[in-house]
PADRENZA-230063 format. One record per residue: x, y, z of N, C-alpha, C in turn; residue in one letter. Coordinates in steps of 0.1 Angstrom, whole numbers, padded with zeros to 4 digits, always signed. Atoms other than C-alpha are relative to their C-alpha. Layout:
XYZXYZXYZA
...
This chain:
+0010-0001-0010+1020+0859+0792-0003+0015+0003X
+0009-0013+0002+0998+0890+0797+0005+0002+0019X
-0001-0003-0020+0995+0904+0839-0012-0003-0003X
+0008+0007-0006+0962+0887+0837+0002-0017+0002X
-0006+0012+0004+0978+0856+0832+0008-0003+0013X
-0014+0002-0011+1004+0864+0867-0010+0001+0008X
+0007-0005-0011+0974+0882+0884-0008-0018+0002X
+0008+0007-0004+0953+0849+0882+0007-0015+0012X
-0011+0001-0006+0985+0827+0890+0000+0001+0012X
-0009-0004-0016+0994+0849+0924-0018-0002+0006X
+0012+0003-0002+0955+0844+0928-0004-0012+0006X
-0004+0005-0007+0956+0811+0933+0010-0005+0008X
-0009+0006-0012+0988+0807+0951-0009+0008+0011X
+0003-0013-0012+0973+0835+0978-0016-0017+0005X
+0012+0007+0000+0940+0807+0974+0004-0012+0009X
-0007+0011-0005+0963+0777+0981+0008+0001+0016X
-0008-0009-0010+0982+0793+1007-0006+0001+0017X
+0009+0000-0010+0951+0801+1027-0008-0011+0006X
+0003+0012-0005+0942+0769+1023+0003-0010+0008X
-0004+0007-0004+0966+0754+1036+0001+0006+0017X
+0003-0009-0014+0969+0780+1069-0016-0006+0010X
+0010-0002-0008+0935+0771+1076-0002-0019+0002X
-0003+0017-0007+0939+0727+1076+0012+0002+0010X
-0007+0001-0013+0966+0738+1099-0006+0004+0010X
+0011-0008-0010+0946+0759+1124-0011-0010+0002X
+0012+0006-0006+0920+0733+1122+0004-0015+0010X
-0007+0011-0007+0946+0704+1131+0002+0008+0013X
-0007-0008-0016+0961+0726+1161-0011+0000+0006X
+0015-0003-0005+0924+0736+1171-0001-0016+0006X
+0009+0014+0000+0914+0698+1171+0007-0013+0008X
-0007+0006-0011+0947+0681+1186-0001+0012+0015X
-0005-0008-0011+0948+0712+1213-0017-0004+0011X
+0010-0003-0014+0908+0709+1229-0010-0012-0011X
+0014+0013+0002+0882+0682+1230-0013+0010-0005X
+0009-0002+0008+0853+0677+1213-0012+0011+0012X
+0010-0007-0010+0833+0691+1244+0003+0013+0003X
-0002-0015-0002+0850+0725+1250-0001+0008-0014X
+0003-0010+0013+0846+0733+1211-0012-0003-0002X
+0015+0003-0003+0806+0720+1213-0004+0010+0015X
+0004-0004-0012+0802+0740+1244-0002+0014+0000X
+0008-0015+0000+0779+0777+1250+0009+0005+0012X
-0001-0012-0015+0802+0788+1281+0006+0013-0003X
-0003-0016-0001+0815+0820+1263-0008+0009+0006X
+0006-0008-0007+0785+0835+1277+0006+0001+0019X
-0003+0002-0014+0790+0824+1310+0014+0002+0005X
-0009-0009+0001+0827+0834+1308-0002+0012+0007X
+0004-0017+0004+0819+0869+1300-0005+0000+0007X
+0005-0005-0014+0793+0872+1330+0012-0004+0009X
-0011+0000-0010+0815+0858+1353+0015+0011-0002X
-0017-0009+0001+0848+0882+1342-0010+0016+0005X
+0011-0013+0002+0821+0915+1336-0001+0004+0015X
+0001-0003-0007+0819+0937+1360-0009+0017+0000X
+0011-0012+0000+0789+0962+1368-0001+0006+0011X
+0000-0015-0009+0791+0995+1387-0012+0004+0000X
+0004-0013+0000+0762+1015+1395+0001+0010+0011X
């Protein structure tokens, strides 16, 4: 086996890897908050309410 042969290899493990990182994060995400707080625009409304303007 050549190092294109290991590079492609550690390629997909890095592939698989991330794959898997990210069906976890989507389970955690999905048992942690309802369908309605991940469907919902109130980051804006957040952000004005914390923001604070001086002049």
């Amino acid at each position: 086996m050549d190092i294109w042969n290991f590079a492609e290899y550690a390629a997909w493990a890095v592939s698989g890897i991330l794959a898997i990182i990210i069906v976890l994060d989507w389970i955690r995400i999905d048992t942690t908050y309802s369908s309605e707080v991940l469907t919902s625009s109130r980051e804006g409304e957040i952000e004005a309410m914390t923001e604070e303007h001086r002049l």
